[in-house]
The first five atom37 places (N, CA, C, CB, O) and aatype in JSON, in Angstrom:
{
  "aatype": [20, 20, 20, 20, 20, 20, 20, 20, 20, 20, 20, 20, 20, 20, 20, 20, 20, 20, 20, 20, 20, 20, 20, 20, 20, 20, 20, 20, 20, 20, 20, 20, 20, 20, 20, 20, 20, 20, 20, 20, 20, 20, 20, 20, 20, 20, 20, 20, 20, 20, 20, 20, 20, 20, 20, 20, 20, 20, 20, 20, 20, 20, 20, 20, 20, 20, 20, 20, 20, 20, 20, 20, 20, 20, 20, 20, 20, 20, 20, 20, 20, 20, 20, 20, 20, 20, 20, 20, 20, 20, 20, 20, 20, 20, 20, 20, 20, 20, 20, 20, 20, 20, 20, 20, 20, 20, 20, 20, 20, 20, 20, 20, 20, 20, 20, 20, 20, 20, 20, 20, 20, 20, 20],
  "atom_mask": [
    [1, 1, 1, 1, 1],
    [1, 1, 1, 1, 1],
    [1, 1, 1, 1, 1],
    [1, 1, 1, 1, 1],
    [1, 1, 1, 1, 1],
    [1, 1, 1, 1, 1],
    [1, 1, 1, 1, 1],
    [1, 1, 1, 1, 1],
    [1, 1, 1, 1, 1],
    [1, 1, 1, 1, 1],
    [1, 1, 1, 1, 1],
    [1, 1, 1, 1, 1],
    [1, 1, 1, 1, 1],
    [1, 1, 1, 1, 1],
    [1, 1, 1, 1, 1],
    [1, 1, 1, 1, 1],
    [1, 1, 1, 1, 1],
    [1, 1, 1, 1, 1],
    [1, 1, 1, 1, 1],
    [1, 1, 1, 1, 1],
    [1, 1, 1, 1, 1],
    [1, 1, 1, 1, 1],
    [1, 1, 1, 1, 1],
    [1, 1, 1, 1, 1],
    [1, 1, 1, 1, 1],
    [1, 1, 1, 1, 1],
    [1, 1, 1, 1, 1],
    [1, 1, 1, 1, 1],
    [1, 1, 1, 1, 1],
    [1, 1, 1, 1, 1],
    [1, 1, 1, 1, 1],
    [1, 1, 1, 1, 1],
    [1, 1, 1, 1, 1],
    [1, 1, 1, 1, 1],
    [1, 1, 1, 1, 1],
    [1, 1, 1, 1, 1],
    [1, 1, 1, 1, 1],
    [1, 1, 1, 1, 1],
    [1, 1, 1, 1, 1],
    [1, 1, 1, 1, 1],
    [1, 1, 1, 1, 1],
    [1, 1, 1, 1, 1],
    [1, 1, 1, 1, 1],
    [1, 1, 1, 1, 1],
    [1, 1, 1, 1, 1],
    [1, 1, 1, 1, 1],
    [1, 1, 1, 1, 1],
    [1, 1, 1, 1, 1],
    [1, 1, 1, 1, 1],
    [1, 1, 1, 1, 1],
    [1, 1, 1, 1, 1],
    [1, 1, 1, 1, 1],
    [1, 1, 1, 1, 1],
    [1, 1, 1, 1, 1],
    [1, 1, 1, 1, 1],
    [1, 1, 1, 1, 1],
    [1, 1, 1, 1, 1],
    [1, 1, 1, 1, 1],
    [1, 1, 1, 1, 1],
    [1, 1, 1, 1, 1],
    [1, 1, 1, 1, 1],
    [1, 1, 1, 1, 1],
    [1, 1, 1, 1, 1],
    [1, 1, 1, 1, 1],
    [1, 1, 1, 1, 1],
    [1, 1, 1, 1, 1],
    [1, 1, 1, 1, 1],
    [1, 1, 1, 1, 1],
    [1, 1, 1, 1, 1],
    [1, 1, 1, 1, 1],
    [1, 1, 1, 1, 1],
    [1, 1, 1, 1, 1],
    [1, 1, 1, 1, 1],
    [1, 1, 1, 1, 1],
    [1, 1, 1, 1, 1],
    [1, 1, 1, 1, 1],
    [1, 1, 1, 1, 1],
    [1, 1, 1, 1, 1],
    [1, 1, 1, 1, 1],
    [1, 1, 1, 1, 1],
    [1, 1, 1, 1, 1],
    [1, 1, 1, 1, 1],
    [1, 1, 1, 1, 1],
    [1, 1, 1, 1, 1],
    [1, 1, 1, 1, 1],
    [1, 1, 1, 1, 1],
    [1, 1, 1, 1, 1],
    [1, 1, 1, 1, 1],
    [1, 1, 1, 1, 1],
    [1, 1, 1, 1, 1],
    [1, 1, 1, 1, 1],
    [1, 1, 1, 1, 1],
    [1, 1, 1, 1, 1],
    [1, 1, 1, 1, 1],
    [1, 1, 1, 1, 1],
    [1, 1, 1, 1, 1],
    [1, 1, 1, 1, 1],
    [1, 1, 1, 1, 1],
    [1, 1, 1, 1, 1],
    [1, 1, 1, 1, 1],
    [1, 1, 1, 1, 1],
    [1, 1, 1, 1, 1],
    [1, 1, 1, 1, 1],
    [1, 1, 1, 1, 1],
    [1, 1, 1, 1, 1],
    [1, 1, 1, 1, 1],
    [1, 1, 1, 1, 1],
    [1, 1, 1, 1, 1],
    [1, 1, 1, 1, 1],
    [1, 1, 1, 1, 1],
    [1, 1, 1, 1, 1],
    [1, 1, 1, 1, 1],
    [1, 1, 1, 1, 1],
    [1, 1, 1, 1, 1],
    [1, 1, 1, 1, 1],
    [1, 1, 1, 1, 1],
    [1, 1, 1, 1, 1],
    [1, 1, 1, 1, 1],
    [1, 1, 1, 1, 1],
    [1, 1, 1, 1, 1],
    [1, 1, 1, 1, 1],
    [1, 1, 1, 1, 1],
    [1, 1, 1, 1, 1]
  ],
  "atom_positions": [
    [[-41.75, 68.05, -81.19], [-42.16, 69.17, -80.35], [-43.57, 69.59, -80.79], [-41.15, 70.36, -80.45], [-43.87, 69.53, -81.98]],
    [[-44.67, 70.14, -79.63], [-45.99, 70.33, -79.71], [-45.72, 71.44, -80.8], [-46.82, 70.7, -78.29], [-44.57, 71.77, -81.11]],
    [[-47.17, 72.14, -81.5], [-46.92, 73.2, -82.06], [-46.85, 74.02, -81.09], [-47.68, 73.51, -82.98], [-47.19, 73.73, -79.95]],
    [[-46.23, 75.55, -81.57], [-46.31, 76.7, -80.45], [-47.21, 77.2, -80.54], [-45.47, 77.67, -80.34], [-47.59, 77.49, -81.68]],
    [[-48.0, 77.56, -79.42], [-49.62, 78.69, -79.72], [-49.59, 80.16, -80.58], [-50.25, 79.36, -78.02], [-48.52, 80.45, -81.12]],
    [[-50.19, 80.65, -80.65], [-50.26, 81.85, -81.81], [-49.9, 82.67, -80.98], [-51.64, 82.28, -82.64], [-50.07, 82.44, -79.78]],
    [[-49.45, 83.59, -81.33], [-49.25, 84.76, -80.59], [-49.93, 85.67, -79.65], [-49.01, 85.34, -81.25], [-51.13, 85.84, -79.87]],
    [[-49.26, 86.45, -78.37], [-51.08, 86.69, -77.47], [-51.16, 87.8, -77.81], [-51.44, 86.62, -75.62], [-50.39, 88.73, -78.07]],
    [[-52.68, 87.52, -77.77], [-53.81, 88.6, -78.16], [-54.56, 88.36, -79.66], [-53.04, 90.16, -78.21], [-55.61, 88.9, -80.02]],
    [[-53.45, 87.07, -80.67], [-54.13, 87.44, -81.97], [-55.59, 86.52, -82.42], [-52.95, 87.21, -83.13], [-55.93, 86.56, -83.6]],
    [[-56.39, 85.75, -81.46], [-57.27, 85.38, -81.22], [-58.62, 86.31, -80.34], [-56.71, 84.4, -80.79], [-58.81, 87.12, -79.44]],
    [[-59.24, 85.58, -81.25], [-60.23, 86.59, -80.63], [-60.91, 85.92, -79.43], [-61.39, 87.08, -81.71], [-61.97, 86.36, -78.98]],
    [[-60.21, 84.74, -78.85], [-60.99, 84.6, -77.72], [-59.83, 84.69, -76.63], [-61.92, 83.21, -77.71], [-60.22, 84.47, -75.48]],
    [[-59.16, 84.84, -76.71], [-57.8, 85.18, -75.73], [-56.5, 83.73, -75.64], [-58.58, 85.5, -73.82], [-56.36, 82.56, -75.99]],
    [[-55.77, 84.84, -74.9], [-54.66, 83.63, -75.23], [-54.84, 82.58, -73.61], [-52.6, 84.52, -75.48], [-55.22, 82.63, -72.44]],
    [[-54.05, 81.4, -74.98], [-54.58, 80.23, -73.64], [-52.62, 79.65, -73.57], [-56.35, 78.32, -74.43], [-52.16, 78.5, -73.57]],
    [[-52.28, 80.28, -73.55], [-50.45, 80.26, -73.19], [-50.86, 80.15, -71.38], [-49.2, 82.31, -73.84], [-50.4, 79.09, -70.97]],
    [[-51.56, 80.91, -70.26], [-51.59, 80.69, -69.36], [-52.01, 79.28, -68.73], [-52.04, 81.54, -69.15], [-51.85, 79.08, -67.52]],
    [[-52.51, 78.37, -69.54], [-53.41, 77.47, -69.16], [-52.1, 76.36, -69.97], [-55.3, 77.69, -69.79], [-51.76, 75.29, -69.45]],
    [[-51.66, 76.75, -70.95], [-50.52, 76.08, -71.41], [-49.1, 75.6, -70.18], [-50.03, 77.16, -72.56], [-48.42, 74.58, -70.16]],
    [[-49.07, 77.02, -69.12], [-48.1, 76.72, -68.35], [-48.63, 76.3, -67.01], [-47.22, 77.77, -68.29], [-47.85, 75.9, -66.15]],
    [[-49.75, 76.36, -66.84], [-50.14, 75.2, -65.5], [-50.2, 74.02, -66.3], [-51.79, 75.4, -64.54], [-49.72, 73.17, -65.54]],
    [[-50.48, 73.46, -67.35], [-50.63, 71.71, -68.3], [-48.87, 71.47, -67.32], [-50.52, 71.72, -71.18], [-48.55, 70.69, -66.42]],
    [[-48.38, 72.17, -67.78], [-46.85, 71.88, -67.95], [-46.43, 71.57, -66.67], [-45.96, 73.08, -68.53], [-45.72, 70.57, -66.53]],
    [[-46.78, 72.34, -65.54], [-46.35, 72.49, -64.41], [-47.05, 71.21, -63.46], [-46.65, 73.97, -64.02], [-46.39, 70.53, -62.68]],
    [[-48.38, 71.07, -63.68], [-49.46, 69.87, -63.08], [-48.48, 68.82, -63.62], [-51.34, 69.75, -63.8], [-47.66, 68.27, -62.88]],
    [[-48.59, 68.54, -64.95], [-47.65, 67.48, -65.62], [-46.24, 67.25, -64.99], [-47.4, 67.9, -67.08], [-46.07, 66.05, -64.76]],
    [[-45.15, 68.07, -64.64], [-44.46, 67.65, -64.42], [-43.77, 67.55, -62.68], [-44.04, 68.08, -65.37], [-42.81, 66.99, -62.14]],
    [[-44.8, 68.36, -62.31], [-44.85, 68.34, -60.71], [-45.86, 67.35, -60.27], [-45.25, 69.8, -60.06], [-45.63, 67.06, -59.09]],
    [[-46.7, 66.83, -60.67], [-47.93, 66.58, -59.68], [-48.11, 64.88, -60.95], [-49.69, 68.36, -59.63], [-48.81, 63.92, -60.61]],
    [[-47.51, 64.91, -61.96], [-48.1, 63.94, -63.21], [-49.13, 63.47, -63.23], [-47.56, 62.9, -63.48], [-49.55, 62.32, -63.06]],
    [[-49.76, 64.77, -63.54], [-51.36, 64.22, -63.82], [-51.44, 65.27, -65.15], [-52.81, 64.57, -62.26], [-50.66, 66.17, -65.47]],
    [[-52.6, 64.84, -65.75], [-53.21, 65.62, -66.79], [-54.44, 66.39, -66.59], [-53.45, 64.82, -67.79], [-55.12, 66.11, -65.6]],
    [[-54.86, 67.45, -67.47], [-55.87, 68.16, -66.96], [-56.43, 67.88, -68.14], [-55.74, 69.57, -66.41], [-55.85, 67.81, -69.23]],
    [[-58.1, 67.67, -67.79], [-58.83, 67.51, -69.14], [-59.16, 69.12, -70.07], [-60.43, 66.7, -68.68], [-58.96, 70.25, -69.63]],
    [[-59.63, 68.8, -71.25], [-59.55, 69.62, -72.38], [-60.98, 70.69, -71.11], [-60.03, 68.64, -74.44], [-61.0, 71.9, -70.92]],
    [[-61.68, 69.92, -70.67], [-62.91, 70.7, -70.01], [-62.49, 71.61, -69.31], [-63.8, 70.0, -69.16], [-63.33, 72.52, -69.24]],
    [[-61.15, 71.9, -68.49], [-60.85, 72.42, -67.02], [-59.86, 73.22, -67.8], [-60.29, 71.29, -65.61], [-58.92, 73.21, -67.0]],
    [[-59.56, 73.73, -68.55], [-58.4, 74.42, -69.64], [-58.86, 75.71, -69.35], [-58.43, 74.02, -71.48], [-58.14, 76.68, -69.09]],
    [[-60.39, 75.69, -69.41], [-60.5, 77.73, -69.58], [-60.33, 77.75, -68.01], [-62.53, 78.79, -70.33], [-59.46, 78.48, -67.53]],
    [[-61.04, 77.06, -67.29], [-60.7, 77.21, -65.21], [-59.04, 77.69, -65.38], [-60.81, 74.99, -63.89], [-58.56, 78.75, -64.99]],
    [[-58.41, 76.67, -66.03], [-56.73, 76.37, -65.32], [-56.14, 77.89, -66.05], [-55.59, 74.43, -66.12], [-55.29, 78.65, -65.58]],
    [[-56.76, 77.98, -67.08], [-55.95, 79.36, -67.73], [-56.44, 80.91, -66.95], [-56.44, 79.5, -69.64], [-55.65, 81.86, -66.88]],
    [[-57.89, 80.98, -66.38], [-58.18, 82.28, -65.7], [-57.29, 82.05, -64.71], [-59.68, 82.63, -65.21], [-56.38, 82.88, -64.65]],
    [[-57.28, 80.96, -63.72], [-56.33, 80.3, -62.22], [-54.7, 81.24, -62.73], [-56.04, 77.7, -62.23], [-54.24, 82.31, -62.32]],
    [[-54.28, 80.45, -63.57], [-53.27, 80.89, -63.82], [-52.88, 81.99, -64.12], [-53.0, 80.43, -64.36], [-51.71, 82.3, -63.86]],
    [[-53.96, 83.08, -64.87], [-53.39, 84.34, -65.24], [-53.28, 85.16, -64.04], [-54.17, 85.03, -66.3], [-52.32, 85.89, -63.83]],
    [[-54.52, 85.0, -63.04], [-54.45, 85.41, -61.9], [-53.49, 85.4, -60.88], [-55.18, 85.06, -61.56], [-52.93, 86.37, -60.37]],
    [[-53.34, 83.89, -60.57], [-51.96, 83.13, -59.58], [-50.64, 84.06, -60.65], [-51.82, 80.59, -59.78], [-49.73, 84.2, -59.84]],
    [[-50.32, 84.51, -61.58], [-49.13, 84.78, -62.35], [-49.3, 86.53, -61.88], [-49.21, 84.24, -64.27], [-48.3, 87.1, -61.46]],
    [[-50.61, 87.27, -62.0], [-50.68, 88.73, -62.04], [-50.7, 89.19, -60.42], [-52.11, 89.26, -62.94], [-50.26, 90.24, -59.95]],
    [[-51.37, 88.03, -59.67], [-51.45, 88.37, -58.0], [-49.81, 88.43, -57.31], [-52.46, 86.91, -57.08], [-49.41, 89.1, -56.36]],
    [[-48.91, 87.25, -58.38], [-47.64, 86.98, -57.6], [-46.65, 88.36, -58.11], [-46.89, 85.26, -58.05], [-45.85, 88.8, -57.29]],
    [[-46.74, 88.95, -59.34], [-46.22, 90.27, -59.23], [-46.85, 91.4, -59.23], [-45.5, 90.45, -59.99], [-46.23, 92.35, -59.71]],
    [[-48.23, 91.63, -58.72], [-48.94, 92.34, -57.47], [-48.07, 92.45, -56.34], [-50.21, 91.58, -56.98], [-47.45, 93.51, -56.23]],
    [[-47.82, 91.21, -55.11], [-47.76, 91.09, -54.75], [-45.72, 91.4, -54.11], [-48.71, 90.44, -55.04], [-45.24, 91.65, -53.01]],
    [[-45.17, 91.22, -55.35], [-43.22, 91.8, -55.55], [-43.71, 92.93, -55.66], [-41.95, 91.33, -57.05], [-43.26, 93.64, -54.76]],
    [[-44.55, 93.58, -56.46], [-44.43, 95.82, -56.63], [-44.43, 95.95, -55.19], [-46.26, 97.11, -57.51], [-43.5, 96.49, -54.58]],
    [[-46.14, 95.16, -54.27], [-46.35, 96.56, -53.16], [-45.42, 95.84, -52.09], [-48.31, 97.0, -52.44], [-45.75, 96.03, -50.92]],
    [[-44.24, 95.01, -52.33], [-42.69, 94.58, -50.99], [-42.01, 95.33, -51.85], [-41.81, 92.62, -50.61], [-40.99, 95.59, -51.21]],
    [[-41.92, 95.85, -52.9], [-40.73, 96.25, -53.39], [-40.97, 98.02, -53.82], [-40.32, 95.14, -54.71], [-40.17, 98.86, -54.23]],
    [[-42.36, 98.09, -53.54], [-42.29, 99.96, -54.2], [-42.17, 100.94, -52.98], [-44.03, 100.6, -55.13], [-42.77, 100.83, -51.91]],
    [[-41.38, 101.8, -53.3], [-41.09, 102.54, -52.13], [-42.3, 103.6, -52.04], [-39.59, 103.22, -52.2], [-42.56, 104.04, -50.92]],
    [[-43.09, 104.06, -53.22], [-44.38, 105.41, -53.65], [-44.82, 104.53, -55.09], [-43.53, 107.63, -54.12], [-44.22, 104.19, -56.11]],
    [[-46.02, 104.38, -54.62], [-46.79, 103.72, -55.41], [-47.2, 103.98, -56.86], [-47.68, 103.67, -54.8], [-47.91, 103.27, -57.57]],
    [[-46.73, 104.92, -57.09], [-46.87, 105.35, -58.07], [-46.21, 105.41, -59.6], [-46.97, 106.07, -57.63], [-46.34, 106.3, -60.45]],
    [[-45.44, 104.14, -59.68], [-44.47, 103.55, -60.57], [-45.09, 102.47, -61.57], [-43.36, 102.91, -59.71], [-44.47, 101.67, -62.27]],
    [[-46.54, 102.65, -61.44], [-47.31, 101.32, -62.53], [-46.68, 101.6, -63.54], [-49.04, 101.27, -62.95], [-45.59, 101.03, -63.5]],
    [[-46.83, 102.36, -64.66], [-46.33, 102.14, -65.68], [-45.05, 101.37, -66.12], [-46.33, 103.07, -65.95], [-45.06, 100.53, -67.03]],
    [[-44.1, 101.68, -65.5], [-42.75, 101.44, -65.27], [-42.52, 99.7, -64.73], [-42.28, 102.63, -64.1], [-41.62, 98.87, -64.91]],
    [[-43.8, 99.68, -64.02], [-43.87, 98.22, -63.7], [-44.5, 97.54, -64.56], [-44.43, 97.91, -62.54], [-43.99, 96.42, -64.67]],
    [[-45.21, 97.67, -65.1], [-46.4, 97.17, -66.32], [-45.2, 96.6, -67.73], [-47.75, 99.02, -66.99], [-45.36, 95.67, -68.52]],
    [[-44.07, 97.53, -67.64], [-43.05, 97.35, -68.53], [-42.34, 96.55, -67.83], [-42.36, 98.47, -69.01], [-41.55, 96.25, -68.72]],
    [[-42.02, 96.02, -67.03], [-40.94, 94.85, -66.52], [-41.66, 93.91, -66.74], [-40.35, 94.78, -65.03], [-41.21, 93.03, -67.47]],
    [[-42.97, 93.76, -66.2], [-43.21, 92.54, -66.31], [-43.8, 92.35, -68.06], [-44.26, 92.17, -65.03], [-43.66, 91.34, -68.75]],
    [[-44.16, 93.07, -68.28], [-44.05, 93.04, -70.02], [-42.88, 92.4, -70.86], [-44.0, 94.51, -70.55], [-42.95, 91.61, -71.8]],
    [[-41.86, 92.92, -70.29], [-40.24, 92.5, -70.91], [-39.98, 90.78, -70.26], [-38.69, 93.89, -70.07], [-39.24, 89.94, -70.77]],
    [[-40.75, 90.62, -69.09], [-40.45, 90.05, -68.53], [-41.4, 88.55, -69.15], [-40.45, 90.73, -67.3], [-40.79, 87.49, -69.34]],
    [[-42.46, 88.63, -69.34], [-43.34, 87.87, -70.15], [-42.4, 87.43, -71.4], [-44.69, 88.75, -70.58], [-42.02, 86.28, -71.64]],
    [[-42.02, 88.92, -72.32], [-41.4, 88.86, -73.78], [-40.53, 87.99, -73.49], [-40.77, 90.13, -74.49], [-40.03, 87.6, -74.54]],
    [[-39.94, 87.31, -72.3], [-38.84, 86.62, -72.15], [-38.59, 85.83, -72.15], [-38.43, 86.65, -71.66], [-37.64, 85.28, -72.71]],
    [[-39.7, 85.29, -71.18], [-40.13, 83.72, -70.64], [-40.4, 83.07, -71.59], [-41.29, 83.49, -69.73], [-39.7, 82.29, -72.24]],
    [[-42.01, 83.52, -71.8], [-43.0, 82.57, -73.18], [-42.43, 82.05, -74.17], [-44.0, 83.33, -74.05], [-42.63, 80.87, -74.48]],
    [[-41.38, 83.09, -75.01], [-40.04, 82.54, -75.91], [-39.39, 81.09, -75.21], [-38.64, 83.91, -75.86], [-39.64, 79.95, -75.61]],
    [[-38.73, 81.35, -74.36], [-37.68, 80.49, -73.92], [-38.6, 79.05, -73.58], [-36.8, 81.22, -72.51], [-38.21, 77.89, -73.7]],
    [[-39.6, 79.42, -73.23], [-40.67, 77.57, -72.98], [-40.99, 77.44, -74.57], [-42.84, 77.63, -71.72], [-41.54, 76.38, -74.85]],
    [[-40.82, 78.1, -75.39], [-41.96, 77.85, -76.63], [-43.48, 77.97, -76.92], [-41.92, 76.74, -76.87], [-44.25, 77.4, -77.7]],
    [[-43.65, 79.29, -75.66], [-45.08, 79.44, -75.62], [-45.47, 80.73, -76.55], [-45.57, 79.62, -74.07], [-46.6, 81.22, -76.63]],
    [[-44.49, 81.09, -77.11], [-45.35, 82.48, -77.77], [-43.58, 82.51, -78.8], [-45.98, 84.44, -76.13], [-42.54, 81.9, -78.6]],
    [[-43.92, 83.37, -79.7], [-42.43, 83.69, -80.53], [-42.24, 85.01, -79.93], [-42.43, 83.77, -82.42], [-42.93, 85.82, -79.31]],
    [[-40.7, 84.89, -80.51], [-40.1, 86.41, -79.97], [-40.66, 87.56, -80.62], [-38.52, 86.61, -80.21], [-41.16, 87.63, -81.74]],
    [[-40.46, 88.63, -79.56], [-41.24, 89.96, -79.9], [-41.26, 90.38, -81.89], [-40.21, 91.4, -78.83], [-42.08, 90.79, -82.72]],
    [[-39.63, 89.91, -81.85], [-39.97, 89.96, -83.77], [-40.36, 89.48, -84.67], [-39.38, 90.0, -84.49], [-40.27, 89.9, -85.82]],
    [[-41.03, 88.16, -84.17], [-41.43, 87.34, -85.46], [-43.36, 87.68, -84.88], [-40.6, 85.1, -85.52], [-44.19, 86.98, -85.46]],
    [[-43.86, 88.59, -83.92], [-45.12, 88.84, -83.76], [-45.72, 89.85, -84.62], [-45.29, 89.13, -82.54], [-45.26, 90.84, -85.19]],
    [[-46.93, 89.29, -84.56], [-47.61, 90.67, -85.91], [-47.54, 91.68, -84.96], [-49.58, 90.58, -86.74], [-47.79, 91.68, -83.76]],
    [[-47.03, 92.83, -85.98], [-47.14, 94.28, -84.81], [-48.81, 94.77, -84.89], [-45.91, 95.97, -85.5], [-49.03, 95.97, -84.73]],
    [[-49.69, 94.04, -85.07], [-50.91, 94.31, -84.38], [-51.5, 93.45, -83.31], [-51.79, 94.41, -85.25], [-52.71, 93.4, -83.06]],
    [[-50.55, 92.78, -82.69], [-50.87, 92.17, -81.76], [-49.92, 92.6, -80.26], [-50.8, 90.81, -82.3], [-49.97, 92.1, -79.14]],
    [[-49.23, 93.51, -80.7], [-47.85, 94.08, -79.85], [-48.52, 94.87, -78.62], [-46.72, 95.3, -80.87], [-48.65, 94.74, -77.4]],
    [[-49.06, 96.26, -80.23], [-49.7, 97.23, -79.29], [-51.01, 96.66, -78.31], [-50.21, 98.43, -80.24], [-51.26, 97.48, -77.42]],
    [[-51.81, 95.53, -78.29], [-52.63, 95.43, -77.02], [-51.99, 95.32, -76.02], [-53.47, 94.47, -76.92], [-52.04, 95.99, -74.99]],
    [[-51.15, 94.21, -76.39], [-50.49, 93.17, -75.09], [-49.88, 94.7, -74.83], [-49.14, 91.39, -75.43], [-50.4, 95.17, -73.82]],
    [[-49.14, 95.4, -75.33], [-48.78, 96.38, -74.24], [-49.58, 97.02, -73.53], [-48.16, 97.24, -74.6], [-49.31, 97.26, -72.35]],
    [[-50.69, 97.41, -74.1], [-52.06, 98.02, -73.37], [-52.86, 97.4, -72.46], [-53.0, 98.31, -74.23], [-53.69, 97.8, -71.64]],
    [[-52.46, 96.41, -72.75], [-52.88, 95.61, -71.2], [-51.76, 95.42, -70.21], [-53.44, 94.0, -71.42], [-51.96, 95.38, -69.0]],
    [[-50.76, 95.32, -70.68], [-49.53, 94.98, -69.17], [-50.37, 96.61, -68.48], [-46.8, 95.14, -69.68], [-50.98, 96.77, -67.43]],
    [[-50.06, 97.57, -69.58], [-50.15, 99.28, -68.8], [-51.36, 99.36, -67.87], [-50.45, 100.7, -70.06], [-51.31, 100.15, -66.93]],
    [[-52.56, 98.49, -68.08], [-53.29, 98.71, -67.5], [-53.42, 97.94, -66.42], [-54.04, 98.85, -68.09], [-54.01, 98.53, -65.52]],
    [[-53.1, 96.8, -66.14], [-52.41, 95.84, -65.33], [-51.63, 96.64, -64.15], [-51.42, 94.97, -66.26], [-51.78, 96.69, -62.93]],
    [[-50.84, 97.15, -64.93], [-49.88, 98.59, -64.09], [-50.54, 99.31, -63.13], [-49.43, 99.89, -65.1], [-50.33, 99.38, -61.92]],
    [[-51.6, 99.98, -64.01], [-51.98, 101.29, -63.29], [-53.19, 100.6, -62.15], [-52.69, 102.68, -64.57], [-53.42, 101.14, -61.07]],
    [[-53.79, 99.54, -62.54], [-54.0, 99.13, -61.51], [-53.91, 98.5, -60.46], [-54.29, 99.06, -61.59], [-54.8, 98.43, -59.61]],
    [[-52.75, 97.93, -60.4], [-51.57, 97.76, -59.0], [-51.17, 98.9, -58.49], [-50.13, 97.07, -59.3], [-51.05, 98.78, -57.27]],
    [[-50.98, 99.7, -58.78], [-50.2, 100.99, -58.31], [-51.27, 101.57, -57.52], [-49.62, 102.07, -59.54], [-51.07, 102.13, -56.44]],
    [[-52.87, 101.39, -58.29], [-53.93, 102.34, -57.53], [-54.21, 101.48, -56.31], [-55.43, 102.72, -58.43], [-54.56, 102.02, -55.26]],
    [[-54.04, 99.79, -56.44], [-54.23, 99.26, -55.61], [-53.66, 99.46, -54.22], [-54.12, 98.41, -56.05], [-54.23, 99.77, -53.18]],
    [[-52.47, 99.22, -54.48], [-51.55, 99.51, -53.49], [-51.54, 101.21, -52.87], [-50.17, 99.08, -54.17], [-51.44, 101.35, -51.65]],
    [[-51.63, 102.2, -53.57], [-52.25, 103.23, -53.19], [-53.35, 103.42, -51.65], [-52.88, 103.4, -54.39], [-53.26, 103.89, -50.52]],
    [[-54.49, 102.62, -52.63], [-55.59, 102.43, -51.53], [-55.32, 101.58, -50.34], [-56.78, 101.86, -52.13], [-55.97, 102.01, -49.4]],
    [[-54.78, 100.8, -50.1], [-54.11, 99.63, -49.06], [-53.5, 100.55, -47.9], [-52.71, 98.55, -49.88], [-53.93, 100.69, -46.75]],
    [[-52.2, 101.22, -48.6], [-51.28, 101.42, -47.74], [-51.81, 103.46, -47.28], [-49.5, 100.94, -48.64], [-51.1, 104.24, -46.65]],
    [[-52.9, 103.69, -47.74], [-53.78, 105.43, -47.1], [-53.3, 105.1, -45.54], [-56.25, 105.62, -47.27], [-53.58, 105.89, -44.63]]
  ]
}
């Protein structure tokens, strides 16, 4: 088995776990490989294609837009869940707890700006 990537956020150039699960997905849907060059492309593609598709479940599924936070935490729990189970990140307890508090500070902000999004959309 590959090694598992470090934990996200504890790099200082960001985590490349997103670019890890399009390799996986190209590879086993499409069997092709992506070169080492197209890794930072496939990982922004991916964080986006991953943050647009539950964008896109809040504003079919929120009744008042105003539930980011609350959403920022599902899909937070919801990340903590996945990445484990592929072998892309370790479970929430074996992570340094200085790498906890960003990743939460970013789902939250992730949050609040879907919520404002959808806000402005649906005036």
């Amino acid at each position: 088995m590959p090694a598992r990537p470090g934990p996200r956020g504890s790099s200082t150039e960001g985590s490349t776990v997103p670019a890890e699960v399009g390799k996986r997905l190209i590879r086993g849907v499409l069997q092709r490989e992506i070169s080492d060059e197209r890794t930072t492309a496939l990982n922004n593609a991916m964080h986006w294609l991953y943050g647009i598709s539950w964008g896109a479940l809040y504003g079919l599924g929120a009744r008042r837009p105003g539930h980011g936070p609350a959403f920022a935490l599902v899909v937070w729990a919801a990340s903590l869940g996945e990445l484990p189970a592929v072998a892309l990140s370790p479970p929430v307890w074996e992570m340094p707890t200085s790498s906890i508090a960003p990743d939460l500070g970013f789902h939250l902000l992730y949050g609040a700006a879907v919520a404002q999004t959808l806000r402005r959309l649906t005036r």
